[in-house]
NUTORKE-660727 format. One record per residue (C-alpha): z, x, y. Coordinates in steps of 0.25 Angstrom, whole numbers, padded with zeros to 4 digits, always signed. Layout:
// residues N
ZXY;...
This chain:
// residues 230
-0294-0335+0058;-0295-0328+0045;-0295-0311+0045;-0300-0308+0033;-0311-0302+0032;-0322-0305+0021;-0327-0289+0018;-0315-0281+0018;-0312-0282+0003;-0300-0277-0005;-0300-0265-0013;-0302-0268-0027;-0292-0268-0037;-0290-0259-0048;-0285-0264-0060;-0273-0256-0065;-0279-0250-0076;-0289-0243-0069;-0279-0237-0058;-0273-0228-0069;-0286-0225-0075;-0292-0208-0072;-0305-0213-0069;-0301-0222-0058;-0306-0220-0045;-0291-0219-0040;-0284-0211-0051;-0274-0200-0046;-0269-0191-0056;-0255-0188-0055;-0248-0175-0061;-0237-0177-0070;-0226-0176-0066;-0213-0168-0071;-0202-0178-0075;-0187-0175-0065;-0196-0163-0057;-0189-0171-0045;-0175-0170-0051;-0165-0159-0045;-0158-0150-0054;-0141-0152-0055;-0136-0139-0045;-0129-0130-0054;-0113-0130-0055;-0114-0114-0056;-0119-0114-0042;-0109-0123-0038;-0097-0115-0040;-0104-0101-0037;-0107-0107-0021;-0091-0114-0023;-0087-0099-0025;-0097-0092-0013;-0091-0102-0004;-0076-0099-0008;-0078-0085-0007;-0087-0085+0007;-0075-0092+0015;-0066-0081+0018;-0057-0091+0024;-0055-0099+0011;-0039-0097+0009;-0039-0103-0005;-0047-0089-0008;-0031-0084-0007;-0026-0093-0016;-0031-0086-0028;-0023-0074-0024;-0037-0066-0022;-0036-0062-0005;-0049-0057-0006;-0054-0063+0006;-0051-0064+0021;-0047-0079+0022;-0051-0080+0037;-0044-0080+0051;-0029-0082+0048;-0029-0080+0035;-0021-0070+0027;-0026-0056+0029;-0029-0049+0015;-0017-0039+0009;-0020-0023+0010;-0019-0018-0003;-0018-0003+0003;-0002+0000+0002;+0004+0002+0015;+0005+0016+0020;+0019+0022+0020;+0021+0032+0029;+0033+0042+0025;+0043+0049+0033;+0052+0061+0032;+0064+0052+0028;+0055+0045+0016;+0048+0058+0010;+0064+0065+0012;+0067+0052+0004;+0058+0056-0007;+0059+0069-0009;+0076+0066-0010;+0073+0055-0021;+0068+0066-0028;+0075+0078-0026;+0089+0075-0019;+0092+0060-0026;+0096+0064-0041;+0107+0073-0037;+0111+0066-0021;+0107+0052-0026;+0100+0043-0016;+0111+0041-0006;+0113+0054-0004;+0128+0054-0009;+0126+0064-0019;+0135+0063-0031;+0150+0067-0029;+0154+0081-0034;+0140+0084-0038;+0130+0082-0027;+0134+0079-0013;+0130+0068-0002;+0120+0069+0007;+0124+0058+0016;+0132+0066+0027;+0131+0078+0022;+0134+0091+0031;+0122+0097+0024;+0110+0088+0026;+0115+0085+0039;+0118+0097+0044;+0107+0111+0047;+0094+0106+0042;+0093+0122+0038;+0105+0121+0029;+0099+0108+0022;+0086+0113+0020;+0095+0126+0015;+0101+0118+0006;+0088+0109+0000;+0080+0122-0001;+0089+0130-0010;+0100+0121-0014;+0116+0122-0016;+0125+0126-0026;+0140+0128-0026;+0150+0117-0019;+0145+0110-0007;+0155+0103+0002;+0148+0090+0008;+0156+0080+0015;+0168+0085+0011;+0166+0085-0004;+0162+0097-0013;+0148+0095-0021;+0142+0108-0026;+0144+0106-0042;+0130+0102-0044;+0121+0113-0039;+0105+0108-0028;+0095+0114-0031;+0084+0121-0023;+0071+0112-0015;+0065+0122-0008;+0054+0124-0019;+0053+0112-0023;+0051+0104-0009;+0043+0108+0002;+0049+0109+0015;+0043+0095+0021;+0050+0089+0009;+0062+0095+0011;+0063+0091+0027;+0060+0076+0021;+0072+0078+0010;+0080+0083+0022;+0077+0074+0032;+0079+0062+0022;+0094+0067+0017;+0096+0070+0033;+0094+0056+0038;+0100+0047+0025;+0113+0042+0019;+0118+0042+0034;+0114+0057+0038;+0107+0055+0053;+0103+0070+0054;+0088+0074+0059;+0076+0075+0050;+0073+0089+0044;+0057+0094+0045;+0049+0104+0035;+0049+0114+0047;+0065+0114+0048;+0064+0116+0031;+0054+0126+0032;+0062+0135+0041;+0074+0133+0032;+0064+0137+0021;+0063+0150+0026;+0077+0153+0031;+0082+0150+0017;+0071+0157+0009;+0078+0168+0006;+0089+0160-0001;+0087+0161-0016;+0100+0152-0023;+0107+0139-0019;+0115+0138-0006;+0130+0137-0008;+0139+0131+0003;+0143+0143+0010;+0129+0149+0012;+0124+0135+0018;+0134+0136+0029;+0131+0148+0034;+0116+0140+0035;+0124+0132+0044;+0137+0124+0048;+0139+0111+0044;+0135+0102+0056;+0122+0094+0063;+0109+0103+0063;+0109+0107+0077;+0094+0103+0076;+0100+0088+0071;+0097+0083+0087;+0096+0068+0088;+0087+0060+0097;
């Protein structure tokens, strides 16, 4: 049984010239359109390194940021914690300032081990006189010595000290003390700027250098009864 039906006609054709044509009933114009506007632009190379370098610096844990010797950066848990530039703070004692102030004003004529020079200037290293009185050394440092000094059995006294006690103020001359008091093998106590000052004003009315008989009337050769140990 056939299903075609006698009315329903299909729709005419149009030749292909006429489907191009402006005035035809179906013409659509169409824009023109730009040639490659559907194309993507190449990503700059620039951009590349600049988001390379933001990501090399943004991981602080990156430990290849050391290898170049810069440390700028806190490299993470368990990495190496950055070096302090500030210098250490040293904190000095009687025993280094003393060290010091002999370096400069004892050293050139008792050298550096305190063993003086023979004849000339005597040693310091168990000495009667820097172990003994305290008062007696501080005499002796404040307003110097001339004449012959007998020191561990040998006579010195050709060469003539001179005077500190304007020179160095009483806190640097219990340093100095204390220094020359506790080296080359001396184990006497330390000396303090309250023990100078009184021997400062004891001995103010002394205008020359000591000789050896007037520093033994100070006192007798012998520990400083105030030398107690612990």
């Amino acid at each position: 049984m056939s299903t075609h039906n006698p009315e329903l006609q299909p729709p005419p054709q149009i030749p292909p010239n006429e489907a191009i044509q402006p005035d035809a009933p179906d013409f659509v114009e169409t824009p023109d359109m730009t040639p490659g506007l559907g194309e993507h632009e190449p990503f700059p190379v620039w951009l590349y390194f600049v988001c390379g370098i933001a990501l090399f610096l943004a991981g602080s844990s990156f430990t290849g940021f050391s290898t170049f010797g810069l440390g700028l950066m806190d490299q993470g848990p368990g990495g190496p914690s950055l070096s302090s530039t500030a210098a250490p703070v040293v904190v000095e004692t009687p025993m280094s300032r003393g060290k010091k102030v002999y370096g400069t004003y004892c050293a050139n004529c008792h050298v550096d081990n305190g063993e003086g020079q023979p004849g000339s200037y005597p040693p310091l290293g168990g000495s009667e006189w820097v172990v003994g009185y305290k008062d007696r050394l501080a005499a002796i440092i404040l307003h110097g010595v001339a004449g012959p000094l007998t020191v561990r059995g040998a006579n010195f006294g050709t060469q003539v000290m001179p005077p500190w006690g304007t020179t160095l103020s009483d806190d640097k001359l219990a340093d100095v003390m204390t220094y020359m008091r506790a080296s080359w093998g001396n184990t006497a106590n330390a000396a303090t700027p309250d023990e100078v000052a009184a021997a400062r004003a004891k001995f103010a009315s002394q205008s020359s250098s000591w000789n050896q008989a007037d520093l033994m009337k100070i006192a007798p050769n012998g520990p400083d009864p105030s030398d107690k140990k612990p």
